[in-house]
C-alpha positions as CSV (number, residue, x, y, z in Angstrom):
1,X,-29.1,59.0,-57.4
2,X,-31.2,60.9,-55.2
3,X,-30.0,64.7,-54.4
4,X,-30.0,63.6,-50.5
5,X,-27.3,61.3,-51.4
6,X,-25.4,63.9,-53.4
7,X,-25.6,66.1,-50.6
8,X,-23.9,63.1,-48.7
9,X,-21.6,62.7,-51.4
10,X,-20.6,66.4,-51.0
11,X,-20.5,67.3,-47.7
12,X,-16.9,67.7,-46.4
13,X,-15.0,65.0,-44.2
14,X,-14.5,66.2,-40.8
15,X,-10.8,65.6,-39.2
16,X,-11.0,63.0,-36.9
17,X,-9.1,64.7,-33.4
18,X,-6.1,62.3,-31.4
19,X,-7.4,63.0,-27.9
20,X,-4.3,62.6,-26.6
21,X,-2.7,65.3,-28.8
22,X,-5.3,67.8,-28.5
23,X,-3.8,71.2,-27.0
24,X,-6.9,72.7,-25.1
25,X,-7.3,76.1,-24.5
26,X,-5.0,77.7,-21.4
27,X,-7.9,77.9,-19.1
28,X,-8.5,74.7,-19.2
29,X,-5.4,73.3,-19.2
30,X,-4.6,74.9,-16.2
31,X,-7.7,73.8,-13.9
32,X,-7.7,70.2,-15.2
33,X,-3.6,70.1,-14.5
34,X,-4.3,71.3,-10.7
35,X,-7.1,68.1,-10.6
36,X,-4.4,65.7,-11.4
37,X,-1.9,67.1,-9.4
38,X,-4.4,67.2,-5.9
39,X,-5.4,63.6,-6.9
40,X,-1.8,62.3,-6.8
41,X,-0.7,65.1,-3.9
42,X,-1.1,63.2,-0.9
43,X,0.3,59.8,-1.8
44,X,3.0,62.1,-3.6
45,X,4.6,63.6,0.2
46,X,3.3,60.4,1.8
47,X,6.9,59.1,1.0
48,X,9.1,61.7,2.2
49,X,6.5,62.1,5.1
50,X,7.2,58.3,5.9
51,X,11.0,58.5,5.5
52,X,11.9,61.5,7.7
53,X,9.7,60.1,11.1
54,X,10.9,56.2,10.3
55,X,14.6,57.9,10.4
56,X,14.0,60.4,13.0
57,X,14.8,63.5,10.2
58,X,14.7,67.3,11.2
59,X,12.0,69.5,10.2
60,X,14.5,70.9,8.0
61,X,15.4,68.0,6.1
62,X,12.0,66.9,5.9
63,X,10.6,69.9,4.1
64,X,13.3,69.8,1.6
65,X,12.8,66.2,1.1
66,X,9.5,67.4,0.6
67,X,10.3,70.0,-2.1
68,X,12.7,67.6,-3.9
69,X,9.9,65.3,-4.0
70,X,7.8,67.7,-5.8
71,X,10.5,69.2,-8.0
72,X,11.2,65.6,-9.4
73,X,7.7,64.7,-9.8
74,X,7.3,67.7,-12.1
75,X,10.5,66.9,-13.8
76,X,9.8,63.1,-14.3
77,X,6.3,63.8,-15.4
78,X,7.7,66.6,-18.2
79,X,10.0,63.8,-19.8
80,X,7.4,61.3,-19.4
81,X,4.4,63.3,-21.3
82,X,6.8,65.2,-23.8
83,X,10.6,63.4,-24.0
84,X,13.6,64.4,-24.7
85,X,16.0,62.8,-27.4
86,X,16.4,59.0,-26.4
87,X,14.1,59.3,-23.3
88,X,10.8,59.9,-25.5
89,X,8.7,59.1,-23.1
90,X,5.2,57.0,-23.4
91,X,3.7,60.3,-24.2
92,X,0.2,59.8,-22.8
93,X,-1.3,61.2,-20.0
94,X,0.6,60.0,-17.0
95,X,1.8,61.6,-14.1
96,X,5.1,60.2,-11.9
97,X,5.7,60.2,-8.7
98,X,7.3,58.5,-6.1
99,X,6.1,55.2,-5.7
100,X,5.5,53.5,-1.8
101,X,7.0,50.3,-2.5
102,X,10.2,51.3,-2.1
103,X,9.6,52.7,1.1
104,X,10.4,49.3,3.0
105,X,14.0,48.5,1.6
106,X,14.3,52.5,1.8
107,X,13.8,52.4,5.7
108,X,15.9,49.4,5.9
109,X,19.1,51.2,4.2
110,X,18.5,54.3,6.0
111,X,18.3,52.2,9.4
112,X,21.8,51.4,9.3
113,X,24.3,53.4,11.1
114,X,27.1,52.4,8.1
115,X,24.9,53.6,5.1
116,X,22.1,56.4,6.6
117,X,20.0,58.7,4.0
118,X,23.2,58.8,1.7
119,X,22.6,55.9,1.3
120,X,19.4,55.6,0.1
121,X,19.7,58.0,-2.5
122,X,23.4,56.3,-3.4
123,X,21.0,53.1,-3.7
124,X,18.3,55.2,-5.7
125,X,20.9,56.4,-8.5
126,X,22.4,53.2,-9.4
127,X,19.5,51.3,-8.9
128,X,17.8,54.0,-11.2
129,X,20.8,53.6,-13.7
130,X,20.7,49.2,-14.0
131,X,17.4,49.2,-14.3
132,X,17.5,51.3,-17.1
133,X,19.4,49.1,-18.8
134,X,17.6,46.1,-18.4
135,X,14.3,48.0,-19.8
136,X,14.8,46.9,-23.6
137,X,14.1,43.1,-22.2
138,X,11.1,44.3,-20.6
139,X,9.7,45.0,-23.9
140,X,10.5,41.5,-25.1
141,X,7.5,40.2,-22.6
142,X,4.7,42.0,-24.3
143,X,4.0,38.5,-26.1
144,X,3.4,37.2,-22.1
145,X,0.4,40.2,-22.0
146,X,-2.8,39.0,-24.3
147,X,-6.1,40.2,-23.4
148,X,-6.6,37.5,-20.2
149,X,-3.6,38.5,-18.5
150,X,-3.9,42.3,-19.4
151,X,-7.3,42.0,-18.2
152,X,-6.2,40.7,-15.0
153,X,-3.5,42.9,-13.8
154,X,-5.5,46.1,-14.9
155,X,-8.3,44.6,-12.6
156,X,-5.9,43.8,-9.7
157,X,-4.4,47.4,-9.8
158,X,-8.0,48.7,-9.5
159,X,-8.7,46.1,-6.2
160,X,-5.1,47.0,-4.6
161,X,-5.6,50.6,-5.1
162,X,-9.2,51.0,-4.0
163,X,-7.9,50.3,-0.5
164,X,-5.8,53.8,-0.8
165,X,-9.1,55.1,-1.6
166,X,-10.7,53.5,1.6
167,X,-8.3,54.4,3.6
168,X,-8.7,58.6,2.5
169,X,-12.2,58.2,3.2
170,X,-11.2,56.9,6.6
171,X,-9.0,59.9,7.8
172,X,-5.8,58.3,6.3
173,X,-4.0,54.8,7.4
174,X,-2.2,55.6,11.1
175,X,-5.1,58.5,11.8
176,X,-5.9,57.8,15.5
177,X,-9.2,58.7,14.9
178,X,-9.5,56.8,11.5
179,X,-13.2,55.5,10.5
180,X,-14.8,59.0,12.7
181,X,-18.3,59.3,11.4
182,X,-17.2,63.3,10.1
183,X,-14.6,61.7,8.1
184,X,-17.1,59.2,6.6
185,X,-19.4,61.8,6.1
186,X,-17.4,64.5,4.2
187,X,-16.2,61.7,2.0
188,X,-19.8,60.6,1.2
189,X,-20.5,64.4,0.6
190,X,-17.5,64.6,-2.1
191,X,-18.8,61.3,-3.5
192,X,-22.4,63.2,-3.9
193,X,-21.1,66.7,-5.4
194,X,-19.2,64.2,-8.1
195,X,-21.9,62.1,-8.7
196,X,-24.5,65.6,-9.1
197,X,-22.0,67.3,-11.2
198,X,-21.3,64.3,-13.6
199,X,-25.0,63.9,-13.9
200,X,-26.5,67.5,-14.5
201,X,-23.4,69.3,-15.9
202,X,-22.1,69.3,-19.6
203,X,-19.2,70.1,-20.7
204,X,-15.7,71.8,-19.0
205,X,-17.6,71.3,-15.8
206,X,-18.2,67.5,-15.9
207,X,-14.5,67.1,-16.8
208,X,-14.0,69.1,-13.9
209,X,-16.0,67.4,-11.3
210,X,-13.2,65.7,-9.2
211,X,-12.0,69.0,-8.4
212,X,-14.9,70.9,-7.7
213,X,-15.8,67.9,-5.4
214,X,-12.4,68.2,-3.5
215,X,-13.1,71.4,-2.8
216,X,-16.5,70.9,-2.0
217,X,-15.1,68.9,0.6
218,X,-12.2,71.1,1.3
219,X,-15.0,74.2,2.2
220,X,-16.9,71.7,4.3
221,X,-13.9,70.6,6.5
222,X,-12.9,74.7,6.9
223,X,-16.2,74.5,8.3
224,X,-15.8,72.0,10.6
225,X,-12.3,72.9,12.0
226,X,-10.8,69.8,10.7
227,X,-7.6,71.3,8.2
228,X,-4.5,72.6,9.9
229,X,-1.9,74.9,8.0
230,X,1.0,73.7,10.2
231,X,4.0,74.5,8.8
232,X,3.0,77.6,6.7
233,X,4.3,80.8,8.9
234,X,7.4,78.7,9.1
235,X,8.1,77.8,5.4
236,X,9.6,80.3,2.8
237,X,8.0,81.4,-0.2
238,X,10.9,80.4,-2.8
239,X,13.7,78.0,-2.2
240,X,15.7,76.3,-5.1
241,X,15.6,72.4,-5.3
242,X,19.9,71.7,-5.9
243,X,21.1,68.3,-6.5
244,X,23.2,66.5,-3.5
245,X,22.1,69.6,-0.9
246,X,21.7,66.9,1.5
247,X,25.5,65.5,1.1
248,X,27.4,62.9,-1.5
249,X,25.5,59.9,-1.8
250,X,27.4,56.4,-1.1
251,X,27.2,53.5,-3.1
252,X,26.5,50.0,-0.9
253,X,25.7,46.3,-3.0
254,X,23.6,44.8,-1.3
255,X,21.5,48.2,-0.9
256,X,21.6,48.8,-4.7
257,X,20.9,45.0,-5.0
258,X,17.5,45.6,-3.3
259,X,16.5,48.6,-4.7
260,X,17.3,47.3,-7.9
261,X,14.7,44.0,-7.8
262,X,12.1,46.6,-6.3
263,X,12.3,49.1,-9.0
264,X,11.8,45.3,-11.3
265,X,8.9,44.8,-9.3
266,X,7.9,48.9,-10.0
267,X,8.3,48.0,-14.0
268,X,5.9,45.3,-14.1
269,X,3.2,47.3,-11.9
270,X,4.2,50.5,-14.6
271,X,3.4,47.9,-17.9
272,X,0.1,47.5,-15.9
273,X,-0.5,51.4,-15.7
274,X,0.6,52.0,-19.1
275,X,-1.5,49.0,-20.4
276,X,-4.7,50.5,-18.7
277,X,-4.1,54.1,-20.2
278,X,-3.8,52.9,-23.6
279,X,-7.3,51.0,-23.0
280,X,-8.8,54.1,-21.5
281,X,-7.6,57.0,-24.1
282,X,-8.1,54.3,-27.0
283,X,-4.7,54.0,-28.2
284,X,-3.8,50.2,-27.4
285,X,0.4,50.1,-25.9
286,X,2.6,48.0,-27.8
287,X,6.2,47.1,-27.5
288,X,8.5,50.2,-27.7
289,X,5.8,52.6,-26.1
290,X,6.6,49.9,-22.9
291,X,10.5,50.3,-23.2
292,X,9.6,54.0,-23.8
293,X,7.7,54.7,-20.6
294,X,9.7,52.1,-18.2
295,X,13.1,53.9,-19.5
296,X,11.9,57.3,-18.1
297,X,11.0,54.9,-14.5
298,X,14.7,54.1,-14.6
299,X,16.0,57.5,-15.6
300,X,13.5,59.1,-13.5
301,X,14.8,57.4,-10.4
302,X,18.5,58.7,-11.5
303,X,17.1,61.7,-11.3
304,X,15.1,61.5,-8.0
305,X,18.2,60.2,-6.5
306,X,20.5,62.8,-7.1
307,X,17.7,65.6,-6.6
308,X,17.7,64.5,-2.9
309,X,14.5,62.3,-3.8
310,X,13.3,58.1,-4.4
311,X,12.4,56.0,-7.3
312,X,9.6,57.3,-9.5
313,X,6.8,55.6,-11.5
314,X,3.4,56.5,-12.7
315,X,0.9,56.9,-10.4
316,X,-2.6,54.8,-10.9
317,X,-4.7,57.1,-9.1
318,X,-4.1,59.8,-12.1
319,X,-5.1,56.9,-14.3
320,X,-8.0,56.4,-12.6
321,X,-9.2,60.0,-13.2
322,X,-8.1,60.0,-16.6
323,X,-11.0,57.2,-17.0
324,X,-13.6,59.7,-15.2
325,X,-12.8,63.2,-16.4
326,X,-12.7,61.4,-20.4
327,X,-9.9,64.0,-21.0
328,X,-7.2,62.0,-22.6
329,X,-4.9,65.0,-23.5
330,X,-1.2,64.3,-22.8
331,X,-0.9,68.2,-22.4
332,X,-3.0,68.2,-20.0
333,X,-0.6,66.1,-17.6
334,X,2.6,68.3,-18.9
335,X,0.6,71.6,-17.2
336,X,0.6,69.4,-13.8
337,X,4.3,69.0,-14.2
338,X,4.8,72.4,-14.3
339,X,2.4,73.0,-11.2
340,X,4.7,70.3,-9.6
341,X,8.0,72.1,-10.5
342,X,6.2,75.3,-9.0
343,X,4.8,73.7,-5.5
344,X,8.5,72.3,-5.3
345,X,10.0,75.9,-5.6
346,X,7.7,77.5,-3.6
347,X,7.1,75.9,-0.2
348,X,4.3,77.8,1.0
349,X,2.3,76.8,-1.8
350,X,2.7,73.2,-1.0
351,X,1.8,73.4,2.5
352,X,-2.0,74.8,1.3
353,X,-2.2,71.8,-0.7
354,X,-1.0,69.5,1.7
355,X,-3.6,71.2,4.1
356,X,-6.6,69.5,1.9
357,X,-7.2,66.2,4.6
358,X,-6.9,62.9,3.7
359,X,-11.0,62.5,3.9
360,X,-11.5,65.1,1.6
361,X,-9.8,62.7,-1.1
362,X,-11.5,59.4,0.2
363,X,-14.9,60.3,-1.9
364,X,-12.9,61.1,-5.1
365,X,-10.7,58.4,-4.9
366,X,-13.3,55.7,-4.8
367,X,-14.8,57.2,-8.1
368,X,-11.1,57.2,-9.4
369,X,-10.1,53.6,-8.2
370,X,-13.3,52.5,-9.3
371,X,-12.8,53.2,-12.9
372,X,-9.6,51.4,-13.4
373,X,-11.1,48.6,-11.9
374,X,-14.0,49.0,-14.4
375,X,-11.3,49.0,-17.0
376,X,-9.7,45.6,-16.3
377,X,-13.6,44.0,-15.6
378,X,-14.2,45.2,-19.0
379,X,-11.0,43.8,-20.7
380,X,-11.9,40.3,-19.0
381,X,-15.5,40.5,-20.2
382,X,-14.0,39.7,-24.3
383,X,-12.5,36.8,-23.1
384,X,-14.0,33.4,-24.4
385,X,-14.9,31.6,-21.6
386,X,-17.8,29.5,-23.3
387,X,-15.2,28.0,-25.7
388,X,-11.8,27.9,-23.1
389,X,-12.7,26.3,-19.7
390,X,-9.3,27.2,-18.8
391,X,-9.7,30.7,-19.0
392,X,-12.2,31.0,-16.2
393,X,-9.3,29.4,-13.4
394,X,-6.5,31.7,-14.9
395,X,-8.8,34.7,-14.0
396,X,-10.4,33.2,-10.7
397,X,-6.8,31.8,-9.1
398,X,-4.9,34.7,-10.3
399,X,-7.1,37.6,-8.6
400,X,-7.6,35.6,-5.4
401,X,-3.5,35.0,-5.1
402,X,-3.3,38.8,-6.3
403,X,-5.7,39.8,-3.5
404,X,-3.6,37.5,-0.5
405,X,-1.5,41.0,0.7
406,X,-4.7,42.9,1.0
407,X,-7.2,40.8,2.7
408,X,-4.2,38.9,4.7
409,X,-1.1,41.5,5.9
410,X,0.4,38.5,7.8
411,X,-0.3,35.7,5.2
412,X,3.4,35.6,4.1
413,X,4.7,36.5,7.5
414,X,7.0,33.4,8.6
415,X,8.4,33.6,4.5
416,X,12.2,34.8,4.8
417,X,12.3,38.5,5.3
418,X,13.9,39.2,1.6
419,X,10.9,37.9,-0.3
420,X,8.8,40.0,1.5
421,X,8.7,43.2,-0.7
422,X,7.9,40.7,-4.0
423,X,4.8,38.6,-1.7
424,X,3.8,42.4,-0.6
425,X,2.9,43.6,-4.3
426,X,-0.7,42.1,-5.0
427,X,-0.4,43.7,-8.6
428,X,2.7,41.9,-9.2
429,X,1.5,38.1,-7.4
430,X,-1.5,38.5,-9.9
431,X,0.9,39.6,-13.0
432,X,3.2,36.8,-11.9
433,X,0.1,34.1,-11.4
434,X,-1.9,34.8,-15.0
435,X,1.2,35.3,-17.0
436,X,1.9,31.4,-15.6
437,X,-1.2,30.4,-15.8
438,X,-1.8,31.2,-19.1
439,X,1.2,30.2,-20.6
440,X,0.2,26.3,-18.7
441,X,-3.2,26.2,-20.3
442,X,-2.9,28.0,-24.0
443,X,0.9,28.2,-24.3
444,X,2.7,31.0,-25.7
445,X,2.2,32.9,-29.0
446,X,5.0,35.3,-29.7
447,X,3.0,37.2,-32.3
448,X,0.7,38.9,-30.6
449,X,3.2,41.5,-29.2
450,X,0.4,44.2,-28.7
451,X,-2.3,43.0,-25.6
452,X,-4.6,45.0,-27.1
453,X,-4.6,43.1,-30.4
C-alpha cells in the first residue's frame, strides 16, 4: 500500500452538517430573517388590508387588524420552526401567514348584518379547532403522493404563484396605474442587482441577494417619489396585540361549515409547500412530518382567530427564496418570527416596511416563484415516460385543468356559487386531477408512504 493511500487511510472524517439545523452566527441570522420576512410582507397585510375596505372598517380597526396579523404570523411561524409539546411543528424552514383564500368566504360572513367581523373570527376558531382534528387522516394520503403527482402539484404551485409575482412587478393587482413603464422598470432593475450579485458575489452576500435587490429597488423608488409613509405620524410606537380586543367572537354553522372545507382546501395546498421544502433543503417529507406541519395550520388558525386575526398556512413565496438563497436553516425562519412578533408590537415599524411598493417586490418575486417552479419541473423530469405512456397525460391534463383559474377567471362562473372557492384553487384542481389520474392508469401502492421515495 502506497503512503498516499495511508495518508487517506488517516486523514480524519469530517462531520457531515444538517442544513436545516445549522445555528449561524447572529449577524447573519438576523439579515437573512428580515429577507424572509419583506418577501412574505406584502401578501402578509394584503389580507387585513382586503378585509377592512370590503367591510368598510375604521382606520382604527384596520391597523390593529394589521398588528394582530403580524403578531400571529410571528407566533405561528415560532411553533411551526421550533414546536411545542404535541404541536412539534414540521421544523423546516417555513414561514406562516395568513393565507388569501380565505378571504372570499371571509367577506361573505362579514357581509352579513347577523354575523359581522365576530363572526369571522368565531368562524376562524372553530374552523381552526375541526380541522385540527381531522389532520391525522391527512397523513393517511401520503401513499396518493408518488413522484408524478408530487411533481405536479410542486409545479402548479410555482405557475399559480408566479402570477403574484407578475402582478408586484406590475404595481400590485387593483393599482390604477398597474403595468406603468417605472414600475416595469424598477422591477427589471431588482431582477438585474439579483442576477449581478448571484453571479459575482460569494458567500453571505449571494445568500443575501434578494434583499440587497429589494432595497436596491427600494433606494430607486425614494428617488423617484414613488413610496408613501402614510400612516406613520399617526401610528404609535408600541401597542400590545390582546386576544378578543375587537369583541367576543360568535359561533354561526354554516359560517364554520365554510371555513372549515377552505382551511381543507389550505391543507392540501400546505402538503404541496411542505413537499417542495423537503425537495429543496434535501430532507424528503414523509407521513408524520405532514400531520406535524398541517396540525400547527389548524392550531395556528385557533390562534389567529382569537388574536383578532384569519387562518394561517405557510407561505410559498418564502419557499421559493429558500430555493434561491440555498440557506436551508430552520433558525433562520424562527429569527423572522421574532421580527414578526416585533413589527406586530411596534406599529411604526410596520408602516416602513409596508412603505417598500409593490414593484419593488415584482423583480424578486419572479426569481423566487421561479424556483419552485424549477423544483416541480425537476421532480417531473425522473419520471419514466419512455416506459409509461400514461404518465405523459397525467402530467399534461393535470397542469392544464390546474392552470383553468389563472388563464380563465370566469371559466367556472355559471358553476353554483358554493363550489366556487374549491374551482378557484389551481394548486388544489391540479392536486385533485393527478392524484385521480394516476390512481386510473397505475393504481394505488400503499407502500410508498414517502413521495420522495
Amino acid at each position: 500500500m502506497s503512503n498516499h493511500s495511508v495518508d487517506q487511510a488517516q486523514e480524519p472524517v469530517k462531520p457531515v452538517i444538517d442544513e436545516v439545523e445549522e445555528i449561524l452566527p447572529a449577524g447573519k441570522l438576523m439579515m437573512l430573517g428580515l429577507q424572509h420576512v419583506l418577501v412574505m410582507y406584502a401578501g402578509a397585510v394584503a389580507v387585513p388590508l382586503v378585509i377592512g375596505d370590503r367591510l368598510g372598517l375604521s382606520k382604527e380597526v384596520v391597523t390593529l387588524l394589521i398588528s394582530s396579523d403580524l403578531f400571529c404570523c410571528g407566533i405561528v411561524t415560532l411553533l411551526q420552526c421550533i414546536g411545542i409539546g404535541k404541536f412539534a411543528g414540521i421544523r423546516l424552514p417555513v414561514i406562516m401567514s395568513v393565507t388569501f383564500a380565505a378571504v372570499t368566504p371571509m367577506l361573505a360572513i362579514g357581509a352579513n348584518p347577523d354575523i359581522g367581523l365576530m363572526g369571522i373570527f368565531g368562524a376562524t376558531i372553530a374552523a381552526g379547532v375541526l380541522t385540527t382534528l381531522i389532520v391525522p387522516l391527512m397523513g393517511k394520503l401520503m401513499p396518493l403522493f408518488p413522484n408524478m403527482v408530487t411533481g405536479i402539484v410542486i409545479t402548479s404551485i410555482g405557475l399559480s404563484i408566479m402570477q403574484v409575482g407578475i402582478d408586484w412587478a406590475a404595481g400590485g393587482k387593483g393599482n390604477p396605474e398597474y403595468g406603468h413603464p417605472l414600475y416595469l422598470g424598477i422591477s427589471f432593475a431588482v431582477l438585474l442587482s439579483i442576477l449581478f450579485i448571484t453571479k459575482f458575489c460569494k458567500g453571505f452576500l449571494c445568500n443575501i441577494s434578494v434583499l440587497l435587490g429589494i432595497i436596491f429597488g427600494f433606494v430607486l423608488s425614494l428617488m423617484c417619489n414613488e413610496v408613501s409613509f402614510d400612516g406613520y405620524a399617526d401610528a404609535p410606537w408600541f401597542k400590545l396585540v390582546t386576544p378578543m380586543a375587537l369583541g367576543t367572537p360568535t359561533f354561526e354553522p354554516i359560517s364554520i361549515i365554510t371555513l372549515s372545507v377552505v382551511l381543507l382546501i389550505v391543507f392540501i395546498e400546505s402538503m404541496g409547500m411542505f413537499l417542495a421544502l423537503g425537495e429543496i433543503v434535501g430532507r424528503p417529507v414523509g407521513k408524520d412530518d405532514i400531520v406535524r406541519g398541517l396540525r400547527v395550520d389548524g392550531i395556528g388558525t385557533v390562534i389567529g382567530g382569537l388574536f383578532n386575526s384569519f387562518p394561517h398556512t405557510s407561505f410559498s413565496q418564502n419557499v421559493g427564496l429558500v430555493g434561491v438563497t440555498k440557506v436551508h436553516s430552520r433558525w433562520v425562519c424562527v429569527v423572522s418570527g421574532f421580527i414578526l412578533i416585533i413589527f406586530g408590537l411596534l406599529p411604526k415599524m410596520a408602516v416602513v416596511i409596508a412603505s417598500i411598493p409593490q414593484f419593488v417586490l415584482g423583480g424578486a418575486g419572479l426569481v423566487m416563484f421561479g424556483m419552485v417552479l424549477a423544483t416541480g419541473i425537476r421532480i417531473l423530469s425522473r419520471v419514466d415516460y419512455s416506459g409509461n405512456n400514461y404518465n405523459l397525460y397525467i402530467v399534461a391534463i393535470s397542469l392544464g385543468v390546474g392552470l383553468t383559474p389563472t388563464l380563465s377567471g370566469n371559466f367556472f362562473a355559471k358553476l353554483p356559487m358554493f363550489l366556487q372557492p374549491l374551482l378557484h384553487s389551481g394548486i388544489l384542481l391540479a392536486t385533485v386531477s393527478a392524484v385521480i389520474l394516476n390512481l386510473f392508469f397505475n393504481g394505488y401502492h400503499p407502500k410508498k408512504e414517502s413521495p420522495a421515495t
